[in-house]
N, C-alpha and C positions, 0 to 999 in steps of 0.2 A: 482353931476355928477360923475358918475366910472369912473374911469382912465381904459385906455386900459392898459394891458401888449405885447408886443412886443417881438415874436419871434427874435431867431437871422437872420434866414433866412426873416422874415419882414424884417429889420432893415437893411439888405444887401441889396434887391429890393428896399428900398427908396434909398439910398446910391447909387446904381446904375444906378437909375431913375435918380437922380439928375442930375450926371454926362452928361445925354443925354438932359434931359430935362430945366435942368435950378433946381435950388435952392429952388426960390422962387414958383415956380409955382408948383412942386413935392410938395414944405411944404403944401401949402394951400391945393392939391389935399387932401393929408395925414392928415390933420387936424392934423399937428406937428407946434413948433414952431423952426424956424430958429436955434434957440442957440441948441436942440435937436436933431437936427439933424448933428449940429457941432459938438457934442461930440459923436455923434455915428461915424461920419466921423475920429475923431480925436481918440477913440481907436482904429477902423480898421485899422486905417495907424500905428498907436504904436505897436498892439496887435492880428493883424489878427482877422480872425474869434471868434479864443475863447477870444478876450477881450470883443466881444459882449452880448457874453451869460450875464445872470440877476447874478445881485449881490444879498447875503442874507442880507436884510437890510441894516441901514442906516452907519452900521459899517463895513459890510462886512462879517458876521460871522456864520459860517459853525451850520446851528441846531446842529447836534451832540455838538460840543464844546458848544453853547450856553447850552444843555441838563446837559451834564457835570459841568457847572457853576454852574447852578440851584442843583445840586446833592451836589455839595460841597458844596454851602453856607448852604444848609438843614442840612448836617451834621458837619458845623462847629457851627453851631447854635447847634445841640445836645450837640458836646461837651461843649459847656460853660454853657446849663445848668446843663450837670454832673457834671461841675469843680466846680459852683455855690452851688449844693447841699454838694457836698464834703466840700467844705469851710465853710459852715452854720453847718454840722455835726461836725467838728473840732472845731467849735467855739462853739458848746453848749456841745459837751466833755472837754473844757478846762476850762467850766465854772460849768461844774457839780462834774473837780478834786477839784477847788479852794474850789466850797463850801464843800467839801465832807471834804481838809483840815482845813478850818477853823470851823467845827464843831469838827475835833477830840480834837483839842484843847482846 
C-alpha cells in the first residue's frame, strides 16, 4: 500500500477539523492514526505552520548537504588511492636503491 504524503495545509484542516469535530472521528474520516495526528498537533503547538512542512528523511537532511557528502566521500576515496599508489611507488624505489646497492658491491 503507498503511503499518502500530506500537505502542510492537509495536515492544518485535520488539525482543525479535529478541534470541531472530535479526534476520533476526524482520524477515521482521514484514514490517520490517532498517534499521527498527535504529532502533527504537537508540532503546530511547538512550531506553527512551518514545523509542519515534510522533513528530508529519516535524519532530517537537506539533498544539497546529503549531495555534498556523497561528493566528499567520492573524493576522499580518490585521495587514498593516490596516497596508496604513492606508497607502493616509494616502496618499489626503495627496493630497486637496496638492490641496485647490493650489486655494486
Amino acid at each position: 500500500m503507498k503511503r499518502k504524503t500530506w500537505s502542510v495545509e492537509e495536515k492544518l484542516r485535520v488539525i482543525q477539523e479535529a478541534e470541531v469535530n472530535g479526534t476520533i472521528a476526524t482520524c477515521r474520516k482521514h484514514g490517520i492514526y490517532a498517534s499521527t495526528y498527535y504529532t502533527w498537533k504537537e508540532k503546530y503547538e511547538e512550531g506553527g505552520v512551518e514545523a509542519l512542512k515534510p522533513q528530508y528523511g529519516k535524519a532530517s537532511i537537506n539533498p544539497e548537504v546529503k549531495r555534498l557528502e556523497e561528493e566528499n566521500m567520492r573524493l576522499k576515496k580518490l585521495l587514498a588511492e593516490k596516497e596508496l599508489i604513492l606508497e607502493i611507488k616509494e616502496e618499489l624505489l626503495k627496493k630497486t636503491l637496496q638492490q641496485r646497492k647490493l650489486k655494486r658491491w
